[in-house]
Each structure stands twice: as C-alpha cells, then as structure tokens.
C-alpha positions as CSV (number, residue, x, y, z in Angstrom):
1,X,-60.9,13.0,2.0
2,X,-59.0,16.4,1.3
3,X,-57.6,16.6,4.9
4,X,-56.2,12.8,3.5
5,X,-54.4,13.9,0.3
6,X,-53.0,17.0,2.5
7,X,-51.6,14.6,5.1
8,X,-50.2,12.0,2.2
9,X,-48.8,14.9,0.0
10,X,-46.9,16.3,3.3
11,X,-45.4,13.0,4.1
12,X,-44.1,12.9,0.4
13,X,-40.8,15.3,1.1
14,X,-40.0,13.2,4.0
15,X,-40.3,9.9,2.2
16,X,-38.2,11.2,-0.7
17,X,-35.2,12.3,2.0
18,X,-35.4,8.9,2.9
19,X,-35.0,7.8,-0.2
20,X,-32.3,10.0,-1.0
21,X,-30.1,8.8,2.4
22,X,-30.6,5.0,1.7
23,X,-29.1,5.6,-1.5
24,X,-26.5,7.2,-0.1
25,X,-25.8,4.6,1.8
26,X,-25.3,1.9,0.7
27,X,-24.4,-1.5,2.8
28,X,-22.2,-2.9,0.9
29,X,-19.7,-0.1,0.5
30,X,-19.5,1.3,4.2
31,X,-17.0,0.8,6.3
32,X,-17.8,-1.8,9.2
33,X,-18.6,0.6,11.8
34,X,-16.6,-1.6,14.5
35,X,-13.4,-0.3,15.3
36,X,-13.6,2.1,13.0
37,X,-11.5,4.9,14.4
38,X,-8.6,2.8,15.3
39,X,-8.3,1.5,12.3
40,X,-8.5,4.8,10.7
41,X,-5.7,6.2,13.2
42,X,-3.7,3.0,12.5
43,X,-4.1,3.6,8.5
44,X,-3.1,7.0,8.9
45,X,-0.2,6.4,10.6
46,X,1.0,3.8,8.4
47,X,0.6,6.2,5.4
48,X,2.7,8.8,7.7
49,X,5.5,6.1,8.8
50,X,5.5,5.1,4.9
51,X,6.0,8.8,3.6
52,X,8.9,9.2,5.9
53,X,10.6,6.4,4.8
54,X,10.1,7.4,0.7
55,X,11.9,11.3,2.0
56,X,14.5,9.3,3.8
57,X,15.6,6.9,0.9
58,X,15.7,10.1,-1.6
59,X,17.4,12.5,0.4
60,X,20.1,9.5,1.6
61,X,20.4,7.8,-2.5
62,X,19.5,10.6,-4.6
63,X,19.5,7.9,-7.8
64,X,16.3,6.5,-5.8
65,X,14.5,9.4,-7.6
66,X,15.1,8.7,-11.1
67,X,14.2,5.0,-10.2
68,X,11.2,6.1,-8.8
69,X,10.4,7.9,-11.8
70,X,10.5,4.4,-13.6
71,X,8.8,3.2,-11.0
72,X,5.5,1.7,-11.8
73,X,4.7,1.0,-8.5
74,X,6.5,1.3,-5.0
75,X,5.9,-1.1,-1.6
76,X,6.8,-0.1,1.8
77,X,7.6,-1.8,4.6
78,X,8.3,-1.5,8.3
79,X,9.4,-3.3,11.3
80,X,11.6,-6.0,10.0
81,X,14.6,-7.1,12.1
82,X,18.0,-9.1,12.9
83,X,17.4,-12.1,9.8
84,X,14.0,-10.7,8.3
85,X,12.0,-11.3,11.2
86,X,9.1,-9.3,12.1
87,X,9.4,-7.0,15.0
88,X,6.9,-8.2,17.8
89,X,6.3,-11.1,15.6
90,X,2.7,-10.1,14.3
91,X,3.2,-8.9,10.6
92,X,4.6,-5.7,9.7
93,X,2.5,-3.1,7.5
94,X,2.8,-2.6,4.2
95,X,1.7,-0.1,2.2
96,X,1.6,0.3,-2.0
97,X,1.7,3.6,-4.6
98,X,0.5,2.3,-7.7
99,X,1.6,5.0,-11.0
100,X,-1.3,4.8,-13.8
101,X,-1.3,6.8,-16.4
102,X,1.3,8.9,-14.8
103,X,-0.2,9.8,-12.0
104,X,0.1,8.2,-8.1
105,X,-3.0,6.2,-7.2
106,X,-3.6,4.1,-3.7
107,X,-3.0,3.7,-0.9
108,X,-3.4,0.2,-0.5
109,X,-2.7,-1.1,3.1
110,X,-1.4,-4.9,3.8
111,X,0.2,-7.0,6.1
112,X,3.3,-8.7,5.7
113,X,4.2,-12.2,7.3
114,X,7.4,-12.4,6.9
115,X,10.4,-11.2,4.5
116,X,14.1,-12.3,3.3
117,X,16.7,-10.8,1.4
118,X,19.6,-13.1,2.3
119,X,21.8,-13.4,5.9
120,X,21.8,-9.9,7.6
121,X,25.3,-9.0,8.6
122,X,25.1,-6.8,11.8
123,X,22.7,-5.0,12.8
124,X,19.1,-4.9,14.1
125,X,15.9,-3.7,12.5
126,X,14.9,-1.1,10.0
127,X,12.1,-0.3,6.8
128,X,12.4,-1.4,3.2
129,X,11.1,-0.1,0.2
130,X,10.4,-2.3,-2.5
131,X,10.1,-0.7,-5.8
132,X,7.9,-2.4,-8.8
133,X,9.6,-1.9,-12.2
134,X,7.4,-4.3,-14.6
135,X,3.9,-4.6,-14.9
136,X,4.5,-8.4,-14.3
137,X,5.2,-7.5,-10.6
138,X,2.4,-5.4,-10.1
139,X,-0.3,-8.1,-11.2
140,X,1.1,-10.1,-8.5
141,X,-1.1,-7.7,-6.1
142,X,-3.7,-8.1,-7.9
143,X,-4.0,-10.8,-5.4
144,X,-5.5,-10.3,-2.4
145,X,-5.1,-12.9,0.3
146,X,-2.1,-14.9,1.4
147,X,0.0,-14.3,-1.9
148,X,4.3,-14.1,-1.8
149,X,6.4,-12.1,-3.9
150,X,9.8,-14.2,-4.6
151,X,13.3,-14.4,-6.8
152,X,13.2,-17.2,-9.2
153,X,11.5,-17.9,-12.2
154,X,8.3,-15.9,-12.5
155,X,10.0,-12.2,-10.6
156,X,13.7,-11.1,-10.5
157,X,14.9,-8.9,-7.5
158,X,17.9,-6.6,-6.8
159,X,19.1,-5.0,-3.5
160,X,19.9,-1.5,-4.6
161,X,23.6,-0.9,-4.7
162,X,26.4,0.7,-6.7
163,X,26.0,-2.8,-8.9
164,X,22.3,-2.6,-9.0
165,X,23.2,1.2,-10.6
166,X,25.5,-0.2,-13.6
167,X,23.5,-3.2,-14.2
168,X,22.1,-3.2,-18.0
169,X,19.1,-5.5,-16.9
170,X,16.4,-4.0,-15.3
171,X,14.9,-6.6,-12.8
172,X,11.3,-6.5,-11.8
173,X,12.0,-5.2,-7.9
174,X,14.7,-3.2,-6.7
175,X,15.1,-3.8,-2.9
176,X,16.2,-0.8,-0.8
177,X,16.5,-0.6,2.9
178,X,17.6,1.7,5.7
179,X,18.6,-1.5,8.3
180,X,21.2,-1.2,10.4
181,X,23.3,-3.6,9.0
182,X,23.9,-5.2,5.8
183,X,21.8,-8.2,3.6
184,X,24.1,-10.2,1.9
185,X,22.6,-13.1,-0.5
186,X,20.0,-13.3,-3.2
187,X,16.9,-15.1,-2.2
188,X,14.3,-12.4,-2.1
189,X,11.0,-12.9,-0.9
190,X,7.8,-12.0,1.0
191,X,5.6,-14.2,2.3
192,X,2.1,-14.0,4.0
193,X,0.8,-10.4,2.2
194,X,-2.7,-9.8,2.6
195,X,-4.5,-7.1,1.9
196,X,-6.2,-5.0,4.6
197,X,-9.8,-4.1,3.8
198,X,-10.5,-2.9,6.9
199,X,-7.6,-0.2,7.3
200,X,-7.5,0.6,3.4
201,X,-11.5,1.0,3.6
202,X,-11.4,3.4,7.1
203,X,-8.5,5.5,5.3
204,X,-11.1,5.7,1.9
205,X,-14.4,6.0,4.0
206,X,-15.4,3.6,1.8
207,X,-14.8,-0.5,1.4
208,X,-12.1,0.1,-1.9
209,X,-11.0,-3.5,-3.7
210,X,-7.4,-3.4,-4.6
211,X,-8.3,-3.8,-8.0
212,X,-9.9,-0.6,-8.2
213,X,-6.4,0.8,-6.4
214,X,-4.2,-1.0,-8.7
215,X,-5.5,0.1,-11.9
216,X,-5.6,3.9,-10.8
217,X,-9.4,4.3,-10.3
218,X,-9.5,5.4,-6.8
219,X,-8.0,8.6,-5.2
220,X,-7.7,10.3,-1.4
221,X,-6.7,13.0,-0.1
222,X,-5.1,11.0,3.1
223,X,-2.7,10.1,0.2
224,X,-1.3,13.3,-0.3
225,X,2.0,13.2,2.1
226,X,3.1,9.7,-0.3
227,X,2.1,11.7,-2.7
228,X,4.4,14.3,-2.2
229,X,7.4,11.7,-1.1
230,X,6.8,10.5,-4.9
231,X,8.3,11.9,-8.0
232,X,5.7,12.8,-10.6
C-alpha cells in the first residue's frame, strides 16, 4: 500500500505538466499546422512589400505624412495593373494599420479581387495605398468575407492630388498610387476583400479575428517595419 501512494504521488508532477501544456494549447487558437511556414513567409513578405510602399509614398508626397497622421487607418495594396486588373489574375494582397488610441495596431492580411479607380491613362501596373479617414470606413472591415469598399452613397473617395490637398471636405478614403500611369475618373471601388486567417494567424502565431485587430487589441512584433513606415 505505501509502495502505491509513492508511485501515485510521483506520477502527480508529471500529470500537472500535462495539464499545464494542454492549457497552453489550446485548439481553437493554434495555427492550422498545414502549410504553416509558407504562409508565414508569404505574410512576412507582404508586411515587407507593404512597409516599402508606406516609405515610398512619404518620401515621393511629403503631405502623405500629415494625412497619415489623420489617418485612422491605412490599406495597402499590390499588384494591380493596366485598367485595375490583378496581376496574374488571382487577387492581390492587402494589408491594414488600424490607429486606436493613438497607437498602430494590426496587421491584418487580405485578398483583394479586383479594384477601380477610373480609365488608366498609360501605363502598366503598380501599388496603392488607401488611406481610411472616418471611422465609417473602418467598420466596413469589420467584415470579414467577400465585402467591397465603393464611392457612392454610404463612402466617399479621392485620388490624392494637388485638388485632393485644397479640398475643404474631407472624404472617407484618400486614394494614392505609385502606377505607371495616370487614373482619370471617379468610380472608386474594391471588390472581392477577404480576410486572410490563415496568413494573418501564421504572422500572430495565433488564429487573431479582425475584430480584435480593428479595435487595437492585438499587437506583434512582425509589425514593427509598418510600424516604423507610419507616423505616430
């Protein structure tokens, strides 16, 4: 009977550091284990291409920075060419900074169907940035599947130009882009965005619901080079 309780009490520690792992992990907030490093190297280099993009528009429109400190929000975008069409034809990434409380939260990774700003005069492909200014744009990611971001009643939109600059009305997104040509018209739109679990959740280590990133309550450090692209 003692040699029992010895052999029970011994197993105890063991049991407990079970315990303590299962808790840890939990199901439900891993990462699908499938894939898993590609998606992480893909998320990483989104958030790379994306940071580029944030310097380049600064250091070419200098006036992007005190927009961006308006900013409540900013959307990037990659691989669109001649007309709005995706590059390769299978969605281009995009990737959102959300500003709460005056600080940078995110990222948030997502795919983009497909994108207009008008008839593209010239040109060939290139990134755009679209920058939330109302809180009225935002809550339209608040959506997660198959939701579109248009001009007309509900959202207003602006290409940033010398015009957008003087305007006295402040429209919910400023457009900018680095294309190789030039937009001309005003029907603004994104269709097809849909939120990337999988790539947002590899870059967290954790499954992360935009929610959580939209209202500031998630952080990482694989943010830090949009972080630094972004004025504080």
């Amino acid at each position: 009977m003692r040699n029992l309780i010895i052999a029970c009490a011994a197993t105890l520690p063991l049991l407990a550091s079970g315990a303590t792992a299962y808790a840890a992990y939990n199901p439900e907030h891993a990462v699908p284990p499938r894939h898993a490093s590609g998606a992480l190297q893909d998320a990483r280099d989104q958030v790379g291409h994306a940071a580029k993009i944030l310097h380049k528009m600064v250091r070419q429109d200098p006036g992007m920075r005190r927009r961006l400190h308006e900013a409540k929000a900013v959307f990037v975008m990659t691989s669109y060419g001649r007309g709005g069409l995706v590059v390769g034809g299978s969605g281009s990434p995009g990737v959102l900074m959300v500003r709460h409380d005056g600080r940078w939260a995110g990222p948030a990774l997502f795919n983009v169907g497909s994108v207009s700003v008008g008839a593209q005069v010239g040109g060939e492909w290139g990134s755009m940035v679209w920058i939330l200014d109302t809180h009225r744009a935002l809550r339209q990611f608040e959506q997660t599947n198959n939701f579109s971001l248009k001009s007309g009643a509900d959202l207003t939109f602006a290409v940033w130009s010398a015009a957008t600059r003087a305007q006295t009305s402040a429209p919910d997104v400023v457009v900018w882009s680095d294309f190789k040509g030039a937009y001309a018209g005003a029907n603004i739109g994104a269709t097809d965005i849909n939120y990337d679990e999988h790539e947002t959740g590899a870059l967290y280590g954790h499954r992360v619901s935009l929610r959580e990133i939209v209202r500031g309550q998630v952080h990482t450090a694989a943010a830090q080079e949009l972080v630094k692209a972004l004025p504080a």
